[in-house]
C-alpha positions as CSV (number, residue, x, y, z in Angstrom):
1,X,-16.5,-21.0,14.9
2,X,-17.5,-17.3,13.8
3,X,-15.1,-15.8,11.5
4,X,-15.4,-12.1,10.8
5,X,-14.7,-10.7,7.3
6,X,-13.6,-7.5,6.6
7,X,-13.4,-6.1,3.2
8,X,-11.3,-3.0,1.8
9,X,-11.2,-1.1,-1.3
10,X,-13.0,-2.2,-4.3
11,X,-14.0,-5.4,-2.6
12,X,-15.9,-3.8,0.0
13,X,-18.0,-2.2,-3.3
14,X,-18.0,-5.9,-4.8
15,X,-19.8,-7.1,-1.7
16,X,-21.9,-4.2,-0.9
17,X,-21.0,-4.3,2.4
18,X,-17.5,-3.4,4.7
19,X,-18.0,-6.6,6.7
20,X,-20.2,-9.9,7.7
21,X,-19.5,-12.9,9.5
22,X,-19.0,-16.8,7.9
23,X,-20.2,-19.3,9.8
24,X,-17.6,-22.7,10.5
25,X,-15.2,-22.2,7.2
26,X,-12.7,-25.1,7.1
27,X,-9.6,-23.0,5.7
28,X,-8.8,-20.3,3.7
29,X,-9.9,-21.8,0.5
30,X,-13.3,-23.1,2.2
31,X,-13.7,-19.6,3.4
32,X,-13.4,-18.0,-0.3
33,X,-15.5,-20.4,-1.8
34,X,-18.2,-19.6,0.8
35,X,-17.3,-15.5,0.1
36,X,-17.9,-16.3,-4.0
37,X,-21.1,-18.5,-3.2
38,X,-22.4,-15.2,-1.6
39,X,-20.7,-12.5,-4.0
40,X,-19.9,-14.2,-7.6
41,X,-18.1,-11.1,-8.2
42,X,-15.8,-11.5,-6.3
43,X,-14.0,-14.5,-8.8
44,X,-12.9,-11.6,-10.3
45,X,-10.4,-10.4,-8.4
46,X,-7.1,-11.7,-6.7
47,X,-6.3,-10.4,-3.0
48,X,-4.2,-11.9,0.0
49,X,-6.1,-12.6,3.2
50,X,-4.8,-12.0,6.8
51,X,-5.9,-13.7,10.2
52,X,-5.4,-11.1,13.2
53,X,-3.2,-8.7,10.6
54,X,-0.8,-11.6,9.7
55,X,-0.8,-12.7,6.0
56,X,-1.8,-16.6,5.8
57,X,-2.0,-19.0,2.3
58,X,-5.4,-20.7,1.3
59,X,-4.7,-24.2,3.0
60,X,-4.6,-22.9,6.3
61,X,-6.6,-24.1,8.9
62,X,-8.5,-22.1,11.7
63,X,-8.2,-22.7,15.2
64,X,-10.0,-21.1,18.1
């Protein structure tokens, strides 16, 4: 699964970039780690994360 990630604000600076796509995350968490991998800045900061503009924790799963 494709997973599109969209960045705002000062993250979207951090990254260099207002969007890219992550290939097969796991969860949440999976899906950050794979984020900081690619932009060690991003450790940095804390931010929430939503899936299809609803707010969802770390240990959530994705499904198609």
């Amino acid at each position: 699964m494709q997973v599109k990630v969209i960045f705002f604000g000062v993250l979207s600076d951090v990254a260099g970039q207002n969007s890219l796509t992550i290939q097969d995350p796991d969860n949440m968490t999976d899906l950050k780690n794979k984020l900081i991998s690619k932009f060690p800045g991003l450790k940095d900061f804390t931010y929430r994360t939503a899936v299809n503009q609803q707010m969802v924790e770390d240990y959530q799963r994705f499904v198609d």
